[in-house]
C-alpha positions as CSV (number, residue, x, y, z in Angstrom):
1,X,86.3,129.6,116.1
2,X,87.4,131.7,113.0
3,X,86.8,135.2,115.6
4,X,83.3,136.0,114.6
5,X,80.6,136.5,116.8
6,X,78.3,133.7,117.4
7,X,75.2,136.5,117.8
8,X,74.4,138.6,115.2
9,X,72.1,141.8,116.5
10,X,69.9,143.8,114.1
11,X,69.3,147.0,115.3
12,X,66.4,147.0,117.6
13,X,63.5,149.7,117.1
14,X,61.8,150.7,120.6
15,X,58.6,153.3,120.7
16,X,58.0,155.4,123.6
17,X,54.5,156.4,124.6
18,X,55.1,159.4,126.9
19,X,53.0,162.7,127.5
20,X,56.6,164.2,128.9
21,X,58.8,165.7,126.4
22,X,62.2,165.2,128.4
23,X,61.7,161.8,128.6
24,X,61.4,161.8,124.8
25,X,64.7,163.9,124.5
26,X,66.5,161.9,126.9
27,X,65.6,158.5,124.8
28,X,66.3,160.3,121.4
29,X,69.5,160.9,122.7
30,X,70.2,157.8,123.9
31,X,69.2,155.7,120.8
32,X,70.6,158.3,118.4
33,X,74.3,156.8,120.0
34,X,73.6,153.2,119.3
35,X,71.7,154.4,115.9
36,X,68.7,152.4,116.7
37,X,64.8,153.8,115.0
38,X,62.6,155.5,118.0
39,X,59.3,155.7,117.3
40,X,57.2,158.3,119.6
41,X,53.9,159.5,120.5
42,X,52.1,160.7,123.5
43,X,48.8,159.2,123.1
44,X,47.9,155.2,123.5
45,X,45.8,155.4,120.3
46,X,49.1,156.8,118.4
47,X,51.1,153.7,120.0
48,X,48.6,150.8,119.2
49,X,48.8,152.2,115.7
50,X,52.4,152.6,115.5
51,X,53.2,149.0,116.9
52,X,51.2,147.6,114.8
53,X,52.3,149.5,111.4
54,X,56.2,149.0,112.3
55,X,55.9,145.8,114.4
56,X,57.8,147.5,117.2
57,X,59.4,144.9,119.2
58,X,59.7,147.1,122.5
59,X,57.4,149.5,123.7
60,X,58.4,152.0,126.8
61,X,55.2,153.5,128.2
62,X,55.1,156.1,130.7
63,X,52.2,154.9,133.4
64,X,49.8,156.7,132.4
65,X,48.9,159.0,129.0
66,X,45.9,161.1,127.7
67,X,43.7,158.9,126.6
68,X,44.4,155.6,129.3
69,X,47.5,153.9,130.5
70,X,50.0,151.2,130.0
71,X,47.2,148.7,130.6
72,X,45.5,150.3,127.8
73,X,48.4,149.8,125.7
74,X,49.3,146.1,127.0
75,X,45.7,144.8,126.2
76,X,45.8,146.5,123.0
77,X,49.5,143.9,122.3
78,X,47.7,141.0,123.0
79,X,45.8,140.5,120.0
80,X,49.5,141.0,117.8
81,X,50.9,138.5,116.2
82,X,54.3,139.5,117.3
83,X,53.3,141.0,120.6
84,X,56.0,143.3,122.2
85,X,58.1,143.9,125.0
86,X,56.3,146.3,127.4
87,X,58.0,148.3,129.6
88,X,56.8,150.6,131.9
89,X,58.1,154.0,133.6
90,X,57.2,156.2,135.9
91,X,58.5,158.7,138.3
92,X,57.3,157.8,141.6
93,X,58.3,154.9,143.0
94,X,55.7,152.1,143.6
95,X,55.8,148.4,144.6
96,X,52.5,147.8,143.7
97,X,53.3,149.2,140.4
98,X,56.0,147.1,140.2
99,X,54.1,143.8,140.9
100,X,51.5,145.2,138.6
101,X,53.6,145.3,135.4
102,X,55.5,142.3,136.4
103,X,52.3,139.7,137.2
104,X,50.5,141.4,133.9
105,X,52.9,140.6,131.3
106,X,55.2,144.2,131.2
């Protein structure tokens, strides 16, 4: 080995679809430190259209938005060539959230 990493990683770009503005401060933050691209919105239609124009590989969605839900935004992935990582928050608890996300692809 000549000590150079086998892995190379490009910074990753992540969008975050929430209607909640500390969530938004807290992953600015966050992704400022490990200088990573956040793309944001607070709508589903303002995601889809993000994604698609930046080929976003991960997408954090809060559960639900304005105009639908992280459904909304997962069936809108499926149709992308390079369909993205979906993940999901919320700030209740819920197994059958959980399952949810998990069995549908998130």
């Amino acid at each position: 080995m000549n000590g150079r990493s086998l892995c190379t990683w490009a910074p990753v770009s992540v969008l975050l679809a929430s209607p909640l503005e500390e969530d938004h401060a807290s992953l600015r933050e966050i992704l400022t430190q490990s200088r990573r691209k956040l793309f944001e919105t607070g709508t589903c239609q303002e995601a889809r259209g993000l994604t698609r124009r930046n080929g976003v590989p991960v997408v954090i969605c809060e559960r639900t938005l304005p105009d639908g839900d992280w459904r909304t935004l997962l069936g809108a992935t499926v149709e992308m060539p390079q369909r993205p990582q979906l993940i999901v928050t919320s700030r209740v608890a819920d197994h059958h959230l959980w399952a949810d996300v998990l069995g549908l692809g998130g």
